[in-house]
N, C-alpha and C positions, 0 to 999 in steps of 0.2 A: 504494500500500500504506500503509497505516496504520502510524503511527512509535509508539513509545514508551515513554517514559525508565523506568529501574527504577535507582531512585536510594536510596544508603544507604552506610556508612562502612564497610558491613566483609560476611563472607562468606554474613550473609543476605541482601543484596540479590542477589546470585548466585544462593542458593537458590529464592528468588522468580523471578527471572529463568528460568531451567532449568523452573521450574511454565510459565510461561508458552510459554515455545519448543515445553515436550512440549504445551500443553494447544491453542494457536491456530497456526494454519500460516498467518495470512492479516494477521498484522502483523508490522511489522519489531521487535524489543526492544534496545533501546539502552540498554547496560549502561553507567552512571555509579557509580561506587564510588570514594570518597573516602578510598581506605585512608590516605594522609598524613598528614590531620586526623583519622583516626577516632577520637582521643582530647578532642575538642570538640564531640563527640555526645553525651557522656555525662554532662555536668555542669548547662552552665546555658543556658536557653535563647534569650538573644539571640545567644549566642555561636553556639550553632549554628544559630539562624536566620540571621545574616550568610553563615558559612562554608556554607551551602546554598545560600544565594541566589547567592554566588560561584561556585559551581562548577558550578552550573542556567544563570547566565545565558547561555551560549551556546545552550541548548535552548528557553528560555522564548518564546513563538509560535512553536517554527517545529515544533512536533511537537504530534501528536496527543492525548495523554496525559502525565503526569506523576507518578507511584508514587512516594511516600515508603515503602519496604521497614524504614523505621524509626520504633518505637512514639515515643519521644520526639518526635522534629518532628513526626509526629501528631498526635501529644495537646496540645501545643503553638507550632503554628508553623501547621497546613492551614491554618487561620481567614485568617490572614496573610499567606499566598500568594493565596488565592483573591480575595481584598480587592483586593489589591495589583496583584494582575496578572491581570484579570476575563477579558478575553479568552483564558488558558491554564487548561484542565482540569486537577485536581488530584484526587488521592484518596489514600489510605495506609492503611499496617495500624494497624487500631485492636484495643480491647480486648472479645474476644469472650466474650460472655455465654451459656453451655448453655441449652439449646432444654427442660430440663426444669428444676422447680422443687423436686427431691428436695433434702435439706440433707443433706448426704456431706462426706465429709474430701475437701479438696480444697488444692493445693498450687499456690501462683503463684510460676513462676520467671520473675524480671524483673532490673531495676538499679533505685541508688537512685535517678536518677534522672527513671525511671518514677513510682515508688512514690512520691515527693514531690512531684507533679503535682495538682491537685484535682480532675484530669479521674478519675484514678485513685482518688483518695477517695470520690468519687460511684461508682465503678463500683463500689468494696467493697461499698457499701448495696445495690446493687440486684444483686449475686450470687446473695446468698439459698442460702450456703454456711458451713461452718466451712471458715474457709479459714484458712492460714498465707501470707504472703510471702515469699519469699524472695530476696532482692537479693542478688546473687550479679557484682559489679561485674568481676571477674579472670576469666570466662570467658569474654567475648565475644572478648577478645583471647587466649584460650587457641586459641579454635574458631579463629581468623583465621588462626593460625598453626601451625594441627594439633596442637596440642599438651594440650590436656585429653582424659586417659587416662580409661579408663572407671571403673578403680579411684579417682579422684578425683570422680566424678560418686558411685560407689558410697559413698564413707568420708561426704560429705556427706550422700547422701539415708539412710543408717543410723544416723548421729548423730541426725540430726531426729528420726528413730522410738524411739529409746532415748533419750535424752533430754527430749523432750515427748511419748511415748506416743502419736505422731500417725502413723496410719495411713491414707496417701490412697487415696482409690477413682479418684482423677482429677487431672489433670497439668493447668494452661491455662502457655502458653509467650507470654510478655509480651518477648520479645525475640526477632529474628527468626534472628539466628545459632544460636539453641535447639534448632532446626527440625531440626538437625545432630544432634542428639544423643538423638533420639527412641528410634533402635533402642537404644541405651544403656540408656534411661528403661525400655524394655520389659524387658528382661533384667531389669534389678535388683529390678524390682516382680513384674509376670508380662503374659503376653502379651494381657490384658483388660481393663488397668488404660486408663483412658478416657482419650486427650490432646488436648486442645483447641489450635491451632497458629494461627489465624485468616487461615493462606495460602488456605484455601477460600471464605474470604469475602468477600477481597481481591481473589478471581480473579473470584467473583460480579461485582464493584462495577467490574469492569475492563468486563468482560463488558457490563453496564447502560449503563453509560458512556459504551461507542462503538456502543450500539444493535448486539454481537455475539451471533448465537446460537451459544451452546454451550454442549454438556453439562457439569454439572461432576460428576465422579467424586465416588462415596460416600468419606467419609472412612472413614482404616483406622482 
């Protein structure tokens, strides 16, 4: 059976994890989550390339795959792995770009640092949106430990619109613990407002990867 790692600091790599258990019955998923460290995911990136590399190194060749479920070591750290250790497959959720080229209010909930990435710079240009960001650094750890209520997701997403009169048509979720808070995001907006999550892409590239076929469900 085909192994492999779904690795990240905090309760989106779980959420990843759980896509894949419902989506493939025909690989093992081995759940690494570095809840200890997960507050050296967030700032700088050698720090959390080390503290990865440590806590991978017992899985590095001996499993099939290897999922970064977290946008930061994505955007900078894959390069670094795959270099580093050619022999182990790598992939991770990166920053997904909508399949249409309408210019719409659109709103990116991420960290800062995300946002201060130049992987992420580059990705603003070729959006091809009014988009706002928003780094929102206190909720990944809200989500981890149940605790961001939905009236706190609500008082922020209603300041932004009364405040900068910005009214999105569409959500892209640049964090993966986000992913948590989706039916929230419906509620407060309405049940049409378009959210981009980039776990269906992630699943694709999983999928590609070990030469699996399967389907992947329409997003909602």
């Amino acid at each position: 059976m085909l192994k492999i790692v779904v690795f990240d600091s905090g309760y989106g790599g779980e959420l990843f994890a759980d896509k894949l258990e419902e989506e493939l019955g025909v690989v093992e998923i081995i759940r690494v989550i570095d809840w200890r460290n997960a507050d050296k995911y967030l700032y700088k990136k050698r720090q959390a390339r080390r503290t990865a590399e440590k806590a991978l190194r017992p899985y590095i060749g001996k499993v099939d795959l290897i999922i970064f479920a977290n946008f930061f070591l994505t955007l900078t750290s894959l390069k670094f792995f795959r270099r580093k250790y050619r022999s182990q497959k790598f992939i991770g959720l990166d920053l997904v770009l909508p399949s249409t080229f309408i210019d719409r209010n659109t709103i990116i909930l991420t960290t800062n640092a995300v946002s201060k990435t130049a992987k992420y710079r580059s990705y603003l240009l070729k959006l091809h949106r009014r988009a706002i960001t928003m780094a929102l650094d206190d909720w990944p750890n809200k989500i981890d430990d149940g605790e961001l209520a939905n009236e706190d997701i609500r008082d922020i997403m209603l300041e932004l619109a009364v405040t900068k009169k910005f009214f999105p048509k569409e959500i892209i979720l640049a964090c993966s613990q986000f992913n948590d808070i989706k039916p929230a995001l419906r509620e407060i907006f309405n049940s049409n407002i378009k959210i981009h999550d980039s776990f269906n892409d992630l699943y694709h590239d999983t999928c590609k990867t070990l030469r699996i076929r399967g389907a992947i469900r329409k997003q909602k």
